[in-house]
C-alpha positions in Angstrom: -73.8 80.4 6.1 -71.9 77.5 4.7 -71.4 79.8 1.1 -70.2 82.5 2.9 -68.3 80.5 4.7 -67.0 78.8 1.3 -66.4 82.3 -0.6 -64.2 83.7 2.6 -62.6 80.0 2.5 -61.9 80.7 -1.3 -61.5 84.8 -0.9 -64.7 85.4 -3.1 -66.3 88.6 -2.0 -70.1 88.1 -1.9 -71.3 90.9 -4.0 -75.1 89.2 -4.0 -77.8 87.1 -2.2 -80.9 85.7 -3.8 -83.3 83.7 -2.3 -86.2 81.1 -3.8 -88.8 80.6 -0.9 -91.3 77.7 -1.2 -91.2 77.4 -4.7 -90.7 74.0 -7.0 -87.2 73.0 -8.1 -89.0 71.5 -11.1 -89.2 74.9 -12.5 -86.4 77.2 -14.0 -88.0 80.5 -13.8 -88.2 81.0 -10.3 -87.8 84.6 -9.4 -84.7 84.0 -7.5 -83.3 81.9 -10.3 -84.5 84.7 -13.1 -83.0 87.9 -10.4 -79.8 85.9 -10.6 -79.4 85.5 -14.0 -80.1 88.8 -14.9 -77.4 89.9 -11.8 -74.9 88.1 -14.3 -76.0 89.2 -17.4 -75.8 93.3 -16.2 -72.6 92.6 -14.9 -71.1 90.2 -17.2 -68.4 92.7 -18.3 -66.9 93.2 -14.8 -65.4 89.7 -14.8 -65.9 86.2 -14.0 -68.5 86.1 -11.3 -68.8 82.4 -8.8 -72.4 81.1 -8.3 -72.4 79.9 -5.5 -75.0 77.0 -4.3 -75.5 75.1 -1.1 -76.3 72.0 -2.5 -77.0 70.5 -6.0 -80.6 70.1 -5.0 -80.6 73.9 -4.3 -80.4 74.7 -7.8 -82.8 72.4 -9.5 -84.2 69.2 -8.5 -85.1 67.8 -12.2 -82.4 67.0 -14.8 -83.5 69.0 -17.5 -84.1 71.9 -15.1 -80.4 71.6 -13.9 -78.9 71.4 -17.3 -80.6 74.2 -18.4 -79.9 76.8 -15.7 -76.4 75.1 -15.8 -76.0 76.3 -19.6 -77.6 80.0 -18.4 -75.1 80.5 -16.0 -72.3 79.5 -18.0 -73.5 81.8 -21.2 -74.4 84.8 -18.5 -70.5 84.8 -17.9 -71.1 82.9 -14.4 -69.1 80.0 -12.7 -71.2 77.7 -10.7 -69.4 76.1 -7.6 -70.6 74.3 -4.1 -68.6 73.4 -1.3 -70.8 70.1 -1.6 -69.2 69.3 -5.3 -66.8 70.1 -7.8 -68.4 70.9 -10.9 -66.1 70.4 -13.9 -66.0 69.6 -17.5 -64.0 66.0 -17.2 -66.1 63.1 -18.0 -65.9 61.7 -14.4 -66.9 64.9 -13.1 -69.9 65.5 -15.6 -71.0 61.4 -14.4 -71.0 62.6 -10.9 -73.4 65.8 -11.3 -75.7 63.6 -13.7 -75.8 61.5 -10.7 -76.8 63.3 -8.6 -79.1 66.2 -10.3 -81.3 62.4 -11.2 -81.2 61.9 -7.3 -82.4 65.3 -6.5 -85.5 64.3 -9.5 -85.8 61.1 -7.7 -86.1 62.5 -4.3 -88.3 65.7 -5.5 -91.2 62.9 -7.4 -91.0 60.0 -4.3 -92.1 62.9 -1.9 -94.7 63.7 -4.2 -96.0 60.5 -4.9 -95.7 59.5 -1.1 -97.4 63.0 0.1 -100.0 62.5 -2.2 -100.6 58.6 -1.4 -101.0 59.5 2.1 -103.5 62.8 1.2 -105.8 60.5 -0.9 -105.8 57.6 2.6 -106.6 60.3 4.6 -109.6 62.0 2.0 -110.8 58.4 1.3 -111.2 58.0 4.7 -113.7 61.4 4.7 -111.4 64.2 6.1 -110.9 66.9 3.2 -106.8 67.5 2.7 -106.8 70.8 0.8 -107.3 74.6 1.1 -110.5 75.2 3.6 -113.4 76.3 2.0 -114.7 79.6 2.6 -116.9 79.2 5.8 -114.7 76.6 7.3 -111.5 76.1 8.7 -108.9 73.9 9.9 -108.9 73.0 14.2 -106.8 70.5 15.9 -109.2 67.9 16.9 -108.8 64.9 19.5 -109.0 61.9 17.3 -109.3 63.4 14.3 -106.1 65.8 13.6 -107.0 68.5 11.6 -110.6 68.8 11.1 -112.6 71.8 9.3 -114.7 73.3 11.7 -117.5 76.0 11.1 -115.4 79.9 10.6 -118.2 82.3 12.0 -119.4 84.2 11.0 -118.6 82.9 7.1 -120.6 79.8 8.3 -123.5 81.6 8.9 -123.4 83.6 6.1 -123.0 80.8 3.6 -125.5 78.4 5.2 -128.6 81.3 4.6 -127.5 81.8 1.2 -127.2 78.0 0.1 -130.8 77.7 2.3 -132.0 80.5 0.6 -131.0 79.6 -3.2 -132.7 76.2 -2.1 -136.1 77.4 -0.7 -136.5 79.6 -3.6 -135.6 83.0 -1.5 -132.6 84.0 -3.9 -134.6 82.9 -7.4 -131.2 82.8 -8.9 -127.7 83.2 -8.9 -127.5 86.8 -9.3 -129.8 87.2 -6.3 -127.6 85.1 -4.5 -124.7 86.9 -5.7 -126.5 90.5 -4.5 -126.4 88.7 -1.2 -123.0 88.1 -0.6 -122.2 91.3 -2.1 -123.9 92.9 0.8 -122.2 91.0 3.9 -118.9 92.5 4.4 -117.5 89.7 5.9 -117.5 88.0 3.1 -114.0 87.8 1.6 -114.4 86.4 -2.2 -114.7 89.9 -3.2 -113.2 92.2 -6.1 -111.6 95.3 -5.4 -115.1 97.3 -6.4 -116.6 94.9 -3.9 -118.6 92.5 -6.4 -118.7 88.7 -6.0 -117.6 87.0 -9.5 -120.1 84.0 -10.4 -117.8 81.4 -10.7 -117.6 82.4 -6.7 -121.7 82.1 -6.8 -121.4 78.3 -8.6 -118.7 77.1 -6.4 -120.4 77.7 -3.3 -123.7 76.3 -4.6 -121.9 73.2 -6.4 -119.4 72.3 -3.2 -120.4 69.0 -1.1 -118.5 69.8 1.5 -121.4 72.1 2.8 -123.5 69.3 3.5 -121.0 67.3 5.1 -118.9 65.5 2.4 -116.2 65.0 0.1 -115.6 64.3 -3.0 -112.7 64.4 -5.5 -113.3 62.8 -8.7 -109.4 63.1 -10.0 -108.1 60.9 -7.6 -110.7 57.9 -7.5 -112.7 59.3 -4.5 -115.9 59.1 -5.0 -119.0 61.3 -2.9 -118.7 60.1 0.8 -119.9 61.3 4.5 -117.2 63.2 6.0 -116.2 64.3 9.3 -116.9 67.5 9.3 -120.2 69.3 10.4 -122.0 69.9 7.7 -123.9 73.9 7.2 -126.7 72.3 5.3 -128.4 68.8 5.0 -127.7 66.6 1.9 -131.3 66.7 1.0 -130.8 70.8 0.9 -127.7 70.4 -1.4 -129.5 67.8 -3.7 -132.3 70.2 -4.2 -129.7 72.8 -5.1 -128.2 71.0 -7.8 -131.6 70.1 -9.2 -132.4 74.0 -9.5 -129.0 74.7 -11.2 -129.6 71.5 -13.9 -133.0 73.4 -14.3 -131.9 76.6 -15.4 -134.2 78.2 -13.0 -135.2 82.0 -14.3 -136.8 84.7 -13.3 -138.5 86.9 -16.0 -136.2 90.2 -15.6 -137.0 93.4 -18.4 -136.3 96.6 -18.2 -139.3 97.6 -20.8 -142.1 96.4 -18.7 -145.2 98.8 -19.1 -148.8 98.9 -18.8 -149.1 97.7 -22.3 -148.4 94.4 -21.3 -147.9 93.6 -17.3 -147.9 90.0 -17.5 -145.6 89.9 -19.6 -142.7 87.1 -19.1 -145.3 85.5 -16.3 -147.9 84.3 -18.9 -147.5 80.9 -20.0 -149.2 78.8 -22.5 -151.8 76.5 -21.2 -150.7 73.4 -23.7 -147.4 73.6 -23.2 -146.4 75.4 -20.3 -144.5 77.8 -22.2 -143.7 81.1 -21.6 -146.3 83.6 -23.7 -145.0 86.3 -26.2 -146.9 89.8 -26.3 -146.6 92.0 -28.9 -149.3 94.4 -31.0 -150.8 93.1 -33.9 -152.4 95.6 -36.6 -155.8 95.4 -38.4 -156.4 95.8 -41.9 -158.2 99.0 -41.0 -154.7 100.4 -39.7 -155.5 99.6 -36.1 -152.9 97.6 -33.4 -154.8 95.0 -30.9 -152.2 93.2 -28.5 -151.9 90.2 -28.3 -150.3 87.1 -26.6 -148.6 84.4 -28.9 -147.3 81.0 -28.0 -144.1 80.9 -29.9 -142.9 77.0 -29.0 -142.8 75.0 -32.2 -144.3 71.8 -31.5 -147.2 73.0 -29.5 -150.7 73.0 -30.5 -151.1 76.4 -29.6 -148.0 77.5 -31.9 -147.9 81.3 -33.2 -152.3 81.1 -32.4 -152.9 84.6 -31.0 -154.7 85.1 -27.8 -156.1 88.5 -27.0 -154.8 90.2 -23.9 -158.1 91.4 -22.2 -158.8 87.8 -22.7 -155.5 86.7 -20.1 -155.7 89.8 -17.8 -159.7 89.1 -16.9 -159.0 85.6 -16.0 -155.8 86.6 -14.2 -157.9 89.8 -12.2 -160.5 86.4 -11.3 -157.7 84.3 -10.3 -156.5 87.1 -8.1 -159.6 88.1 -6.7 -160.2 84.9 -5.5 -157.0 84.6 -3.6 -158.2 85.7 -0.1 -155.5 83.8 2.7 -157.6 82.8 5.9 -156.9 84.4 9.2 -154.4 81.9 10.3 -152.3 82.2 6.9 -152.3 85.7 7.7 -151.2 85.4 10.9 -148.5 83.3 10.3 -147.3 85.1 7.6 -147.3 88.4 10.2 -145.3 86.3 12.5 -142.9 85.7 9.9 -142.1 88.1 9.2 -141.7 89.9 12.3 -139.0 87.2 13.0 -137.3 88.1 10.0 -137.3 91.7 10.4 -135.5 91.3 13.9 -133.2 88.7 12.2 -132.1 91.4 9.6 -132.4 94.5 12.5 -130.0 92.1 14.7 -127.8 91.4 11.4 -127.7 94.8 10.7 -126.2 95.5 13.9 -123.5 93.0 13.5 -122.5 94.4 10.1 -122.0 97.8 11.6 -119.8 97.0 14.3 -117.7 94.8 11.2 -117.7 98.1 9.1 -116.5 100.1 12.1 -113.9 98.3 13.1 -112.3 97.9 9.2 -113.3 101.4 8.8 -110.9 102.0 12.4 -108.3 99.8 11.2 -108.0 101.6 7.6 -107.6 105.1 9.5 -104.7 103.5 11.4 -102.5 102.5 8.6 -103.6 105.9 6.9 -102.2 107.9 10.1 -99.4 104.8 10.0 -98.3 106.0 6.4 -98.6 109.4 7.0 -96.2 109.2 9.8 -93.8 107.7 8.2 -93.2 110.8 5.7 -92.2 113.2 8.5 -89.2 114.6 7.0 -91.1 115.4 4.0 -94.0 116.6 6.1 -91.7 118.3 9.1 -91.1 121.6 6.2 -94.7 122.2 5.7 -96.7 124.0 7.4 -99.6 122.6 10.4 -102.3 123.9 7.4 -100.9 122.6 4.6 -100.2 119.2 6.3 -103.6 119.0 7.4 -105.0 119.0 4.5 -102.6 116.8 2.7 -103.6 114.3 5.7 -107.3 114.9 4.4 -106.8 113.8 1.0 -105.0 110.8 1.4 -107.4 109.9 3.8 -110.3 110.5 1.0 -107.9 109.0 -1.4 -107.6 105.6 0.7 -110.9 105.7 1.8 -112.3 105.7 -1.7 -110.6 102.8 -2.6 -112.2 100.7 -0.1 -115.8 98.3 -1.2 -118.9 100.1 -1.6 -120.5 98.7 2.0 -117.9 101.0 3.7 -117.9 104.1 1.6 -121.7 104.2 2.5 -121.4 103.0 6.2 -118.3 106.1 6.4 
């Protein structure tokens, strides 16, 4: 208002607006800034064109920043004015903008070093100050201000899959990930509707899942915080300890009946995992074999024959008979986990129906909007041009919902 007001004042006609929204004025290519400049530089044969700014702050708020864009302007063919200062070429004048384009800097860094003063009190004092993490989010709380709270049914989610990677459920990351992948609630997902692995390792490496905080950059150290946490500290602990491991699971896509144990064999000096391979005769004829092929053990590159492993393996397995308890345990088990994942199941539908509901709408809302294109075809030929946008959009949506549709 007040440029407008100056251009009338000065009987400028305001030929362009650009805005910069919630963006640093420690940077010079802001995408208001950069529209602007390139404004003057189409049009720098029509005349001298007047910049007009608000305030000095408006334009930049670091000294270099302001000298910079103050050059562009000038070399674009622009005049910068402000009905808050007179900018002009005199010594005096040049003193005065220096002046204050080092008060706008000043200003800009003591509200960033105050703001983050007070965020680093407040996280040293166990309440997390950043984004919420997926699962969570932020609730007015008496006492507490804004405190992360569990985000249902993320929470949920997340707290079987950390419990899960823990107990040994998901035997590694990409199980994990294959998880998440199939809750569509789930909303750290690519367009094709995969979960990236730095997702995976975030979720299994974050502390605030058990309850606390911790950022190393600023000095504060692992502490309890005031949130709930989804899992207990032992539980994350035992997490970490998995990951340092390297925990594997034996995963080939040549297994065969030459050799089924395969990747599950291990040495019985060093603990090892067990090479097969077929070894042949000087008569021309291939035995198999397993080899130990970890330098240092006693066992190192000695052949062990494979009927050899798979009869004491058949004994071992032969003897593995669970009592009638075990067994009945086990059948309650699982007959709680199958009502777990039949109730789950359920909840995912009703999720899939109601995106699925919500993506027709803005399909029908699109389609509306293009009645006077539509309003010359026919009812037949607009019907099916509805039908293949609908395919069109539908396709485009994750995997889950395409096979739910």
């Amino acid at each position: 208002m007040r440029c407008r007001e100056y251009a009338e004042r000065k009987g400028y006609a305001v030929v362009e607006t650009f805005f910069d929204k919630a963006i640093s004025g420690s940077l010079s290519d802001r995408p208001g800034v950069m529209a602007m400049l390139s404004y003057l530089k189409h049009h720098s044969g029509s005349g001298e064109i007047v910049v007009i700014i608000d305030d000095i702050s408006r334009l930049a708020r670091d000294t270099r920043v302001h000298t910079d864009l103050r050059l562009a302007i000038g070399l674009a063919g622009g005049k910068l004015e402000s009905p808050s200062i007179t900018f002009g070429d005199d010594s005096d004048s040049i003193f005065v903008e220096n002046v204050l384009a080092s008060a706008s800097q000043h200003q800009r860094q003591k509200n960033g070093e105050q703001t983050k003063n007070r965020m680093r009190a407040r996280a040293m004092n166990g309440y997390w100050v950043f984004h919420a993490p997926t699962g969570y989010a932020y609730k007015k709380t008496a006492g507490h201000g804004k405190l992360l709270v569990r985000d249902e049914p993320l929470a949920s989610i997340i707290q079987e899959a950390l419990e899960g990677f823990a107990s040994g459920r998901f035997q590694t990351q990409a199980d994990l990930k294959r998880f998440l992948e199939a809750q569509p609630e789930f909303p750290c997902k690519m367009r094709d509707g995969s979960v990236r692995y730095e997702e995976v390792v975030r979720l299994l490496r974050r502390p605030h899942y058990a309850g606390y905080i911790e950022i190393p950059e600023w000095g504060v150290s692992l502490r309890k915080g005031h949130h709930e946490g989804l899992i207990s500290l032992a539980t994350f602990e035992k997490i970490q300890a998995r990951i340092k491991e390297g925990t594997r699971v034996f995963s080939s896509k040549d297994i065969g009946e030459d050799f089924p144990l395969g990747g599950f064999a291990a040495c019985a000096d060093c603990g090892g995992p067990l090479t097969s391979c077929w070894s042949k005769s000087k008569t021309g004829n291939k035995h198999p074999y397993y080899l130990c092929f970890t330098k240092g053990c006693a066992s190192y590159r000695k052949s062990i024959k494979r009927d050899v492993i798979e009869e004491q393996f058949a004994a071992v397995l032969a003897g593995l008979s669970p009592s009638s308890e075990l067994a009945g345990l086990f059948k309650h088990l699982f007959e709680t986990a199958w009502e777990q994942g039949a109730s789950r199941s359920e909840e995912i539908a009703k999720v899939l129906r109601a995106d699925l509901q919500k993506t027709e709408k803005q399909i029908e809302q699109m389609l509306d909007r293009s009645t006077p294109a539509s309003s010359l075809a026919s009812p037949a030929i607009l019907a099916a041009g509805r039908r293949k946008a609908r395919t069109s959009m539908l396709s485009s949506r994750p995997n889950s919902i395409r096979r739910f549709r």
